[in-house]
C-alpha positions in Angstrom: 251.7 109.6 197.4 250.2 107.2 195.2 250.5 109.1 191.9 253.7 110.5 190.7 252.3 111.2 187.4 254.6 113.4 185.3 257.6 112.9 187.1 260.9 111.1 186.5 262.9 109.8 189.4 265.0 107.5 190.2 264.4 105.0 192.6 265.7 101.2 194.4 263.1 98.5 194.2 264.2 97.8 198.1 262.5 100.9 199.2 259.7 100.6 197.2 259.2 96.9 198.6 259.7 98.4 202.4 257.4 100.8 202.3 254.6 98.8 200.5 253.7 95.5 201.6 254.1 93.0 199.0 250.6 92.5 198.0 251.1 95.6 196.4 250.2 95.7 192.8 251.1 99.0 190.8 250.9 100.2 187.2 253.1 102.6 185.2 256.1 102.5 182.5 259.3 101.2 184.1 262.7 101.0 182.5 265.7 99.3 183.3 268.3 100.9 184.7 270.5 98.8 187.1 270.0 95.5 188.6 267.9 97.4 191.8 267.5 100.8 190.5 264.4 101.6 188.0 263.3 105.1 186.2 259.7 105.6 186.8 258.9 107.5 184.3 254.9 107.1 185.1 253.8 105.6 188.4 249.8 105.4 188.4 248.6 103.5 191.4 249.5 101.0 194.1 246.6 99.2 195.4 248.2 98.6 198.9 248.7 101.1 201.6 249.9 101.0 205.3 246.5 101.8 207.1 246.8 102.6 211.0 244.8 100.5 213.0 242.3 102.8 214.0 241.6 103.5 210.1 237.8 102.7 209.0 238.0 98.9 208.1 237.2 97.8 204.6 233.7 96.6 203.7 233.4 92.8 203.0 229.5 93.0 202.0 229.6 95.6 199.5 229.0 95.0 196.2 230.8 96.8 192.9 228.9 98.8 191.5 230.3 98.3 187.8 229.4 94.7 188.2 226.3 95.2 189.2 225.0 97.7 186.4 226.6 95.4 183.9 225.3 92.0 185.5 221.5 93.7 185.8 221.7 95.3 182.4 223.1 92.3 180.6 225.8 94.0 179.3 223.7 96.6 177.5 226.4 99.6 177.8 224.1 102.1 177.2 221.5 100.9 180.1 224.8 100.0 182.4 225.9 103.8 182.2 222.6 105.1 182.8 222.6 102.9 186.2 225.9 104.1 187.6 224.9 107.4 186.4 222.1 106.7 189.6 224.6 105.4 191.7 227.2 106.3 194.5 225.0 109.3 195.3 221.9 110.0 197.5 217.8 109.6 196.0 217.9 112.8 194.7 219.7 111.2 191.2 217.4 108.2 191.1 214.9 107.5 188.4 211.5 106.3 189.5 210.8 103.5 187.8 207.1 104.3 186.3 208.0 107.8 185.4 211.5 107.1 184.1 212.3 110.9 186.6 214.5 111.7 188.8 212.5 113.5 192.0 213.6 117.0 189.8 211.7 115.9 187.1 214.3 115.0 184.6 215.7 111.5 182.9 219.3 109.4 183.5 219.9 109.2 179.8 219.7 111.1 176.9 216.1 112.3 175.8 214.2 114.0 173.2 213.0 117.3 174.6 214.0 120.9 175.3 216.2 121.2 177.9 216.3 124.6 180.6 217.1 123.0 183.4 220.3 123.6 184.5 219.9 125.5 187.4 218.4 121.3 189.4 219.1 119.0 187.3 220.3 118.1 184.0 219.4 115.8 181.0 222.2 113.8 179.7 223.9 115.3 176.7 224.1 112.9 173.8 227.5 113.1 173.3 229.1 113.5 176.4 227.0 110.3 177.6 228.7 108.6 174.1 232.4 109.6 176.1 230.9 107.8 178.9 229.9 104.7 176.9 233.5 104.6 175.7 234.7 105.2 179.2 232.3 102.3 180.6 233.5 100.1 178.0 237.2 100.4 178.6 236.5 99.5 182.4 234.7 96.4 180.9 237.2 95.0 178.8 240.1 95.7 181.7 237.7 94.0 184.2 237.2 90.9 181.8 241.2 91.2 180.7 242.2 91.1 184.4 239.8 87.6 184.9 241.4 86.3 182.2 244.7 86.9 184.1 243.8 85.0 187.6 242.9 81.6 185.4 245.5 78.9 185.2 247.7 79.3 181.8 245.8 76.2 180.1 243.7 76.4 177.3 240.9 74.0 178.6 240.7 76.2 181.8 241.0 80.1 180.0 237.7 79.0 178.3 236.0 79.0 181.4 234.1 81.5 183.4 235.8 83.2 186.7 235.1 85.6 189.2 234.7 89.1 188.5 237.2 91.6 188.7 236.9 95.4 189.7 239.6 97.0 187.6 240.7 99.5 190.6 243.8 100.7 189.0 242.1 101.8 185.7 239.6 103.2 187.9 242.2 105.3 189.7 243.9 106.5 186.6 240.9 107.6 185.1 239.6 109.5 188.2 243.3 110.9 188.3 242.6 111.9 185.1 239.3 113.7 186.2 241.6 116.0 188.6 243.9 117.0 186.3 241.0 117.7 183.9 239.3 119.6 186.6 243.0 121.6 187.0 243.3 122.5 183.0 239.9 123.9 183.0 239.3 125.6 186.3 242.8 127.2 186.2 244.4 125.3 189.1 247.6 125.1 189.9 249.7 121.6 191.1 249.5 123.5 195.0 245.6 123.0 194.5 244.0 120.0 196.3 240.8 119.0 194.5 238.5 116.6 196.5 235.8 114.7 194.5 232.5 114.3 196.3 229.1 112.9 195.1 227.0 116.2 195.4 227.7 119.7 195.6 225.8 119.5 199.1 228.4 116.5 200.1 231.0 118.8 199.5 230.1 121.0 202.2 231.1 118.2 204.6 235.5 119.3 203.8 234.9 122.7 205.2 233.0 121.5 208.3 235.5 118.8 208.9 238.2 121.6 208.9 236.6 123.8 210.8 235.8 121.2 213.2 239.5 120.2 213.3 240.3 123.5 214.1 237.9 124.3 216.8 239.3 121.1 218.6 242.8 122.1 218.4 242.2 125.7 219.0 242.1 127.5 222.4 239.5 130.2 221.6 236.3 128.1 221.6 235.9 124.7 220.7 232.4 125.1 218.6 232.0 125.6 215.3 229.6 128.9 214.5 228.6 128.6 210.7 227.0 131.4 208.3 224.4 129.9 205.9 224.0 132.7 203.4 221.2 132.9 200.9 219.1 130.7 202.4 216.4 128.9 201.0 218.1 129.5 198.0 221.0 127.2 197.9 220.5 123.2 198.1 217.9 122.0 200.8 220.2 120.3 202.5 222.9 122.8 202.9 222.5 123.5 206.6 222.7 120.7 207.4 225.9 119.6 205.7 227.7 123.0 207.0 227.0 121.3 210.0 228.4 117.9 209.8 225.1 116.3 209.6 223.6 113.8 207.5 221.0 115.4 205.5 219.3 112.6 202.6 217.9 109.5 203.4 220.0 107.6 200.9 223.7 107.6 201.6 226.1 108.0 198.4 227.5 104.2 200.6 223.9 102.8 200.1 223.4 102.6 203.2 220.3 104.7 204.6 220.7 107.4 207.1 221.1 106.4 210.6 217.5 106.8 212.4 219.0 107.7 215.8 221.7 110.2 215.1 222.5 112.0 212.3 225.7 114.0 213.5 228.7 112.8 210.5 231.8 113.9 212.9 230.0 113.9 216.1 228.1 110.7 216.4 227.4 110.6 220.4 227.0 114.5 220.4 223.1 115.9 221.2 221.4 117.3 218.6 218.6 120.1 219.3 217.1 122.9 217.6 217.0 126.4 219.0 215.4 129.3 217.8 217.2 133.1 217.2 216.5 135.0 220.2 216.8 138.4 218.1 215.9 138.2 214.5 216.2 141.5 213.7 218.9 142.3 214.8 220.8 139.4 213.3 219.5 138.4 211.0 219.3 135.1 211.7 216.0 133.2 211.2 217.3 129.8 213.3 220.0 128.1 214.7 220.9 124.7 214.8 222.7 123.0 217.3 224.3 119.8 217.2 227.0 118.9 219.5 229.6 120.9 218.1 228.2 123.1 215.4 225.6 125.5 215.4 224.3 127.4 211.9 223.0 130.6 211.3 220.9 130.4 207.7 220.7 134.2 206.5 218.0 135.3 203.8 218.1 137.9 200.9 214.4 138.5 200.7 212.0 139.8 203.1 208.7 138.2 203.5 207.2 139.5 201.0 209.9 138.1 198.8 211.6 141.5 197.8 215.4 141.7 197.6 217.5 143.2 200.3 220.2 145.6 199.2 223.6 144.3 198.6 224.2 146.7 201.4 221.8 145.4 203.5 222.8 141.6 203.1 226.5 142.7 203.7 225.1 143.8 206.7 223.1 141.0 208.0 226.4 138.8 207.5 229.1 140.7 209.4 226.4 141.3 211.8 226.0 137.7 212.5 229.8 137.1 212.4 230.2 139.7 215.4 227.9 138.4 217.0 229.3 135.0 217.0 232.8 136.2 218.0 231.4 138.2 221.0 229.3 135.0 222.3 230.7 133.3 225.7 229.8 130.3 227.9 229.1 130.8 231.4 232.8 130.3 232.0 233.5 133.4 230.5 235.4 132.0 227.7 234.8 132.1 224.0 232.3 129.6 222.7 233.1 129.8 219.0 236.8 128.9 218.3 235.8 129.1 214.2 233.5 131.0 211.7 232.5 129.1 208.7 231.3 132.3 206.7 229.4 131.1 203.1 229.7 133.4 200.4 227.1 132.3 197.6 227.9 132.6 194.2 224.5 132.0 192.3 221.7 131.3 194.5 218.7 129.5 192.8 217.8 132.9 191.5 221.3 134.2 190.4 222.0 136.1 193.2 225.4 136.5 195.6 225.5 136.8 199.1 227.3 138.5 200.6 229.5 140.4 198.4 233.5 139.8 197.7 234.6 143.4 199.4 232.1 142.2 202.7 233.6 138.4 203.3 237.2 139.8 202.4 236.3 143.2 205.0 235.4 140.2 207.3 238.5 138.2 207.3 240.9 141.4 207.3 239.3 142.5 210.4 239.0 139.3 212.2 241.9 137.0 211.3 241.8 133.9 208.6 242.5 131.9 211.8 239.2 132.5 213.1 237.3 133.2 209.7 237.0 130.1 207.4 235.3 131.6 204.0 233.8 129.1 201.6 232.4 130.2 198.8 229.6 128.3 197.1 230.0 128.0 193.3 227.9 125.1 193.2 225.5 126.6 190.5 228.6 126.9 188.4 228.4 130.0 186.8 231.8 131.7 187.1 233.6 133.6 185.0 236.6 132.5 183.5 239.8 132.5 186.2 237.2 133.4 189.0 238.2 129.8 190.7 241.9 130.9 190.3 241.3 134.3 192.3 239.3 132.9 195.4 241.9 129.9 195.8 244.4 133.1 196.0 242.8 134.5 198.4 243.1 131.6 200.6 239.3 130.8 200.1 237.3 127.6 199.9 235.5 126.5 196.9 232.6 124.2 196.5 231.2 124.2 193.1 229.9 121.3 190.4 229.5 119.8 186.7 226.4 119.2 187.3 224.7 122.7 187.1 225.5 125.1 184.6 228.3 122.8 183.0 225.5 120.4 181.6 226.3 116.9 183.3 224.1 114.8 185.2 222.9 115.1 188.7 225.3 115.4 190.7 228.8 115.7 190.9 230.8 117.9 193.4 234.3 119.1 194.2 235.7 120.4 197.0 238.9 122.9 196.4 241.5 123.5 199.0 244.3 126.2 198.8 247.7 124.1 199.3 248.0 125.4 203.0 244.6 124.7 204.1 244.9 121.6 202.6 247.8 120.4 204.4 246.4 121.9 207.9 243.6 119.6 207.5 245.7 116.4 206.5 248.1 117.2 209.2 245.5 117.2 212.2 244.7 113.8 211.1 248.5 112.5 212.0 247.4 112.4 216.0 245.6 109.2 217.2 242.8 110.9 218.7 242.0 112.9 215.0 241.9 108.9 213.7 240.0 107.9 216.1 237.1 110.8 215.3 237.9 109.3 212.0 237.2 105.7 212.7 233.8 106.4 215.1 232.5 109.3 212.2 230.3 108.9 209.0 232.5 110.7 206.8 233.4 107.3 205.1 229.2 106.8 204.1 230.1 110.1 201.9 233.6 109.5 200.0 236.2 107.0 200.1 240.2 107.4 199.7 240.2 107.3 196.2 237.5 110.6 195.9 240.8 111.9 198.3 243.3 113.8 197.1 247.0 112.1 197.1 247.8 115.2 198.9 246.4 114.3 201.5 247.7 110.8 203.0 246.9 111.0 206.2 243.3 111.4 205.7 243.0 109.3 203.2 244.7 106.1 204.8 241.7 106.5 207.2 239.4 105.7 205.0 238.2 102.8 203.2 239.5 101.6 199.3 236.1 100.2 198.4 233.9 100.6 197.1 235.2 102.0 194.1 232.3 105.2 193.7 232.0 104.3 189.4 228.5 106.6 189.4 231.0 109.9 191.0 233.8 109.0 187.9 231.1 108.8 184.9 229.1 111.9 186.5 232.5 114.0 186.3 233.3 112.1 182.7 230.2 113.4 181.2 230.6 116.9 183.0 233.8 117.6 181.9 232.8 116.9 178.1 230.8 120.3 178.0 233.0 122.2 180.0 236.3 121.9 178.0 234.4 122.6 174.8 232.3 125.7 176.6 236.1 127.1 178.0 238.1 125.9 174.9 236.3 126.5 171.6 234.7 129.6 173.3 236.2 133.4 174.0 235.0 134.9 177.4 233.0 137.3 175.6 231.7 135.2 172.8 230.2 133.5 175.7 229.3 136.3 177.5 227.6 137.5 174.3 225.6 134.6 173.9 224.3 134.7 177.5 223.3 137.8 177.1 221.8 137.5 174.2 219.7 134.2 175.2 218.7 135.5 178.9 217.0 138.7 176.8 215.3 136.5 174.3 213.9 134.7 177.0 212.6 137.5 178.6 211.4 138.8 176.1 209.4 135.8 175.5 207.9 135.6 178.5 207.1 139.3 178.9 205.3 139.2 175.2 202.9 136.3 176.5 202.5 138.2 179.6 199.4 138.1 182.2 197.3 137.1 182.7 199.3 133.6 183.0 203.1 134.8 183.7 204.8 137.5 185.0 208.8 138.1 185.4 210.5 137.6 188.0 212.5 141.4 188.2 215.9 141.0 186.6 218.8 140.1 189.4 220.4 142.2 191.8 223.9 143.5 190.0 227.1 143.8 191.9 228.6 146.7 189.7 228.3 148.5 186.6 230.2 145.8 183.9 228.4 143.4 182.5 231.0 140.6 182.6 230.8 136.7 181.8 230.2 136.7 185.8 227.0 139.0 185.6 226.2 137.1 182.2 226.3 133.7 183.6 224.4 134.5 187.2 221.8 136.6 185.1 220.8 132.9 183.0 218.4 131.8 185.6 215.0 133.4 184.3 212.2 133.3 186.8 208.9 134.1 187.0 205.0 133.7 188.5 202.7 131.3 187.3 198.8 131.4 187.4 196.4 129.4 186.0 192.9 128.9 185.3 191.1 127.0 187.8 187.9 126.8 185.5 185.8 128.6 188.4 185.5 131.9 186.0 187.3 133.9 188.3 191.0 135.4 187.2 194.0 133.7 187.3 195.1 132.5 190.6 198.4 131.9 192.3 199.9 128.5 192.4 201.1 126.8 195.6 204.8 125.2 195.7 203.4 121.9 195.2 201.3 123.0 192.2 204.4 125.0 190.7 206.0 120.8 191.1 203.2 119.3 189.2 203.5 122.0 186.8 207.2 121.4 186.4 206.3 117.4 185.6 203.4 117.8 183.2 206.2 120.4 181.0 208.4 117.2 181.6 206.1 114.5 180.3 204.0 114.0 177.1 200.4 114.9 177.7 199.2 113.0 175.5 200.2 109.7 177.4 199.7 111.5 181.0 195.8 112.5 179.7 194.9 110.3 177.1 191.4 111.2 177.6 192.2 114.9 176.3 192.5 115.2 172.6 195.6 117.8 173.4 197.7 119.9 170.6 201.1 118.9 169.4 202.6 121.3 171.8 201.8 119.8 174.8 203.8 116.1 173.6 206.8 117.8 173.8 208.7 117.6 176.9 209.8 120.3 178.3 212.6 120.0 181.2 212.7 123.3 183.4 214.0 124.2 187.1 212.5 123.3 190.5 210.2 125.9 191.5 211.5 128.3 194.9 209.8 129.8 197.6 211.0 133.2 197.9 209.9 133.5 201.4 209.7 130.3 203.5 207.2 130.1 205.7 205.3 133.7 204.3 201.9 133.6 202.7 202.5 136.9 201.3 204.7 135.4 199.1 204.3 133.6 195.3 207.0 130.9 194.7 208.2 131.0 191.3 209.3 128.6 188.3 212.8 128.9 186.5 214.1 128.2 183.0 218.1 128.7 182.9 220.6 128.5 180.4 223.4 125.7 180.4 227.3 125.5 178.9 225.7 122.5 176.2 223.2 125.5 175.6 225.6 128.3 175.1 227.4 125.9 172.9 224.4 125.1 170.5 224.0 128.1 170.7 227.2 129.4 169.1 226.9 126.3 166.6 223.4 126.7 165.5 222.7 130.5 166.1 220.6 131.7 168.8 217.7 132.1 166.9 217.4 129.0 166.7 218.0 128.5 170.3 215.0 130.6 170.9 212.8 129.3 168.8 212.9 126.2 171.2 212.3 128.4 174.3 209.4 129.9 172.2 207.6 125.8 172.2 208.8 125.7 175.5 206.4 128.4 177.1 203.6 127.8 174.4 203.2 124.7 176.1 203.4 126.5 179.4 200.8 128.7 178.9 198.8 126.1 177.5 199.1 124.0 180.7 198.0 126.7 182.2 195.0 127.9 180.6 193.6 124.2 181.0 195.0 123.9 184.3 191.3 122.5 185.4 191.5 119.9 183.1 194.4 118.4 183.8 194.5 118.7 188.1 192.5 115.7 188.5 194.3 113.5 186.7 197.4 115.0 188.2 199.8 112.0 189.9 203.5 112.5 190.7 
């Protein structure tokens, strides 16, 4: 593979220099030792690579992104980050230019505020966006080093200017360095393949492409039957990712989503939607069906918005998988040859569905060659070792640094067990899999370098450029928090502190009480201990909003597009939104909090609620400052809520998102 890092070997020059054509260029530490022999004692990357010819050919229109941010921001550092912090991903993590917001309500760069926001979006972390200054920087001055290099050795020509260029190995090496980063913290081991991605949601495009892969080269079905659990509680566009569609308007490529199909592995395949013919039974509110995949999206509230049992979701999931098993065609045969079954770990409300004793009953009594379980971290709030045990288990898992672990919207990672991973990159050996390859989207979402070396196959299919710089400073600043929250921490200091700030919260909330607020009732618990697991998942603090509507009648319930406005004004300084108020100090500070969810979509007998959450940089203030302190700030924080509000007719009309 391209990286060897760590290894010593001996090896001829010859066979390098027949394998790789010689516009190769490479990096590493070489020393002599023989006129055609060399130790490589470090081998970091070779540009090069022998593509087949039905490989996705390489862009010759794009434009590098580094250049860009630097060319546009005149070499302001600082704003150069903050643009590439926007890029390679879809609109969700672009700033609007008059409110200076992402479309969750929360800024590209640092800002003064108090920050609960964990569970959408983040704020920047001061320092960790100072490690990505640095990083930025370093990728400057190799960029302007390597011009240097291309000009003709005279002093009258050095001195003048010449054509950009990207610095792709340091790029490489430092996203290398991201995995192995990844590895220390998440307890991998060197049998792990970790796949970078731009979103959490983007990730979700690995498992369907394996499932996919399998279904083809199966001979029980050749459709691909996949179980959305928690729904409407996990990313909005999850359904449609399980599915191998496209599902944001922006592409992390640029490139807008295609208007007249929007299957990613299935371009030519028909898309249609298709009702459940037996809710009740299934539990299955809607199917899709697009060519080759169809979805079943699985809820853990009724329509009034109550929890189901654990028992009861448990249910509804092998329910749905037996169903999907039993299914034929007319022909009598099978339709589904694999069952992509999601186990969510931290839905928007802290909740998992289904439980680890249901999806591992599932794949016991149905086979792991039929059952493909992926379970969605993407909230991030694990315990300590928890990756480790589901990658044991043979499990997929999606999960992100740009939840809990404090950095900014968004960065995902796919992680394979070694076998799984070497299924997948072995399907893609045939012509026919390159082929798929070649006519699919999957390029528009990640190119070879966001690959694992592990897999070769796949990743000579796919396009070098171009180089995806927003993905590699959205991991750098992630990463920051999480070594500190996993190194200078103890599983039950941080346990403690979770704890600890989840009931101050409450508490908070509950003393300021109706007529205004009211609790969300605490999550649903999967066992007696109350481990960094349960301490983590319980961090996401909802609850109901009302307001005064200045008609002298009592508080009434907000609407989901309220509950947004409500979510910008805490965001923003009213001082500047509402000049024409004379408004307290309380309401200038901003105030950065969770989307708000509908607990029922589609019911009117439900109210959607707001969320504040707690955050790795927030557990690690926390164990700096004291959480005291911590709370005080959560104290300001719904102050100015209730504030909001109580003058909730005064500020409506001026509202403008």
């Amino acid at each position: 593979g391209p990286y060897l890092a760590g290894t010593c070997l001996r090896i001829s020059f010859r066979d390098i220099l027949a394998e790789f054509p010689t516009s190769s260029t490479g990096m590493g530490v070489i020393s002599q030792a023989g006129p055609e022999e060399a130790e490589v004692k470090t081998f970091v990357y070779l540009n090069s690579r022998h593509r087949p010819a039905s490989a996705v050919p390489e862009p010759d229109d794009e434009k590098d992104q580094m250049q860009d941010a630097l060319n546009s921001c005149k070499g302001d550092l600082e704003a150069a980050l903050q643009r590439l912090l926007e890029e390679g991903g879809d609109e969700r993590s672009m700033t609007d230019a008059k409110t200076g917001l992402t479309k969750y309500h929360t800024p590209s760069r640092p800002t003064d505020g108090i920050v609960r926001s964990s569970c959408t979006s983040n704020v920047p972390d001061e320092v960790a966006f100072s490690r990505g200054v640095d990083v930025l920087r370093q990728l400057s001055l190799e960029a302007r080093n390597m011009s240097k290099n291309l000009r003709p050795a005279s002093s009258e020509h050095r001195a003048a200017a010449s054509e950009f260029v990207s610095p792709e190995a340091l790029f490489q090496k430092l996203l290398f360095g991201v995995r192995e980063r990844l590895r220390s913290v998440l307890q991998l081991d060197f049998s792990d393949i970790i796949n970078l991605f731009p979103s959490g949601t983007d990730a979700e495009l690995m498992p369907a492409l394996l499932a996919y892969a399998r279904a083809e080269c199966g001979s029980r079905g050749s459709r691909v039957f996949s179980v959305v659990t928690a729904s409407g509680e996990v990313g909005s566009g999850t359904t449609d990712a399980a599915t191998g569609k496209h599902f944001a308007k922006r592409l992390p490529s640029g490139r807008k989503k295609p208007e007249t199909n929007c299957n990613v592995f299935a371009p030519y395949a028909d898309s249609k939607f298709t009702e459940s013919e037996d809710t009740e039974s299934t539990g299955s509110e809607s199917s899709f069906d697009a060519g080759s995949f169809v979805a079943a999206n699985l809820f853990l509230r009724d329509s009034d918005g109550n929890l189901y049992s654990a028992d009861d979701m448990d249910r509804k999931v092998e329910q749905e998988v037996e169903a999907a098993l039993e299914e034929k065609n007319p022909d009598g045969k099978y339709r589904y040859g694999q069952i992509v079954v999601h186990m969510v770990v931290g839905s928007k409300t802290g909740q998992i569905m289904p439980s680890e004793k249901c999806l591992q009953r599932i794949v016991k009594k149905h086979g792991k060659d039929v059952i493909l379980p992926v379970v969605d971290a993407c909230q991030g709030r694990l315990r300590e070792g928890s990756v480790r045990e589901y990658l044991d288990r043979e499990w997929i898992v999606l999960t992100t640094g740009s939840k809990f672990m404090g950095g900014p919207p968004f960065a995902g990672v796919c992680l394979l067990p070694g076998d799984l991973g070497r299924e997948l990159d072995n399907y893609f050996g045939t012509e026919s899999a390159a082929c798929m390859m070649a006519a699919s989207s999957f390029h528009e979402y990640v190119t070879a370098s966001l690959l694992s070396d592990d897999m070769p196959k796949l990743r000579a299919l796919l396009p070098c450029f171009p180089l995806n710089y927003g993905v590699l400073m959205r991991w750098t600043l992630a990463l920051y928090s999480m070594e500190v929250y996993f190194g200078d921490l103890t599983s039950p200091q941080r346990s403690e502190l979770l704890t600890g700030w989840t009931q101050g919260v409450r508490g908070i909330v509950a003393g300021l009480g109706l007529p205004y607020l009211q609790l969300l009732p605490e999550r649903l618990r999967q066992g007696d201990e109350q481990d960094e697991l349960e301490a983590a998942l319980g961090s996401i603090v909802s609850f109901h909003c009302r307001c005064n509507r200045g008609d002298s009648q009592e508080a009434g319930t907000m609407t989901m597009e309220e509950l947004r406005r409500v979510q910008f004004f805490m965001a923003s300084n009213i001082a500047e939104t509402h000049p024409q108020l004379n408004v307290p100090e309380l309401a200038k500070t901003k105030c950065f909090m969770g989307q708000p969810v509908d607990l029922a979509p589609g019911s009117s007998s439900s109210e959607p609620v707001l969320r504040v959450a707690a955050s790795a940089p927030l557990v690690i203030k926390a164990a700096r400052q004291g959480l005291e302190e911590v709370l005080q700030k959560d104290a300001q924080l719904f102050e100015k809520l209730r504030w909001l509000l109580d003058n909730w007719h005064l500020l409506v009309p001026r509202a403008a998102l």
